[in-house]
C-alpha positions, 0 to 999 in steps of 0.5 A: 562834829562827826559824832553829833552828826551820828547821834543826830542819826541815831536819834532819828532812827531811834524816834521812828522805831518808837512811833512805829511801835506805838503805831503797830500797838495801835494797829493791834489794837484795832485788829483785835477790837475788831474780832472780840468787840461783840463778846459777852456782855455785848456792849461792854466789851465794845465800851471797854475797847474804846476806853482801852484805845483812849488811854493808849493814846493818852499814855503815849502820848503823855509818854513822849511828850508829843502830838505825835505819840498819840496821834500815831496809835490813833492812826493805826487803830482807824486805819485797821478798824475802819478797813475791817469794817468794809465788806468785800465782793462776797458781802462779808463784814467783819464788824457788824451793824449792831449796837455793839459795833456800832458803839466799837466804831463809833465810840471808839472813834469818839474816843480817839478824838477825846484822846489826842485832845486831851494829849494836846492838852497835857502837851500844852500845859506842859509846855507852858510850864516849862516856859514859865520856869525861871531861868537861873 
């Protein structure tokens, strides 16, 4: 019993390393998005960040097989998106109103919408295929 209690642990311990991580990766994300999504050619770059953030959550989601997996680099990408885009006392602002960051908020919000519904999607096909199995 000691040991299945130990394997539980680190079970555990192993799960949040890995959401961690895929929340930083999504942080990272965000951060790096938020200073290069006005790159030339202006709007493809917004565009091409918001698929970038799309497909993480997707792959990580369909990864670990989890809600969670895609909703974990989702959560980091808002959080550090949305903060960068706030103006501060000085009225500086990171992520502009141009078309370019209005398409890196917005569609990059759409896209983590479209992202955690498609991994909903997968995760549930997948579950209703492993219940159709028989059981032999």
């Amino acid at each position: 019993m000691e040991m299945m209690s130990g394997g539980t642990a680190a079970s555990r311990a192993y799960n949040a390393a890995v959401y961690t991580v895929i929340f930083v990766l999504g942080v990272v994300e965000g951060v790096i998005g938020s200073f290069q999504y006005g790159q030339s050619p202006a709007p493809w770059v917004a565009i091409l960040l918001d698929v970038l953030v799309f497909a993480t959550c997707v792959l990580c989601g369909w990864g670990i097989m989890t809600f969670g997996g895609a909703l974990a680099p989702a959560a980091g990408w808002i959080l550090a998106s949305f903060f960068l885009s706030m103006g501060t006392r000085q009225g500086t602002v990171i992520i502009t109103n141009t078309a370019a960051g209005k398409w890196y908020l917005y569609g990059g919000t759409l896209a983590v919408g479209a992202g955690l519904l498609a991994t909903f999607v997968l995760w549930l096909r997948a579950k209703t295929a492993q219940a159709r199995r028989p059981l032999v």
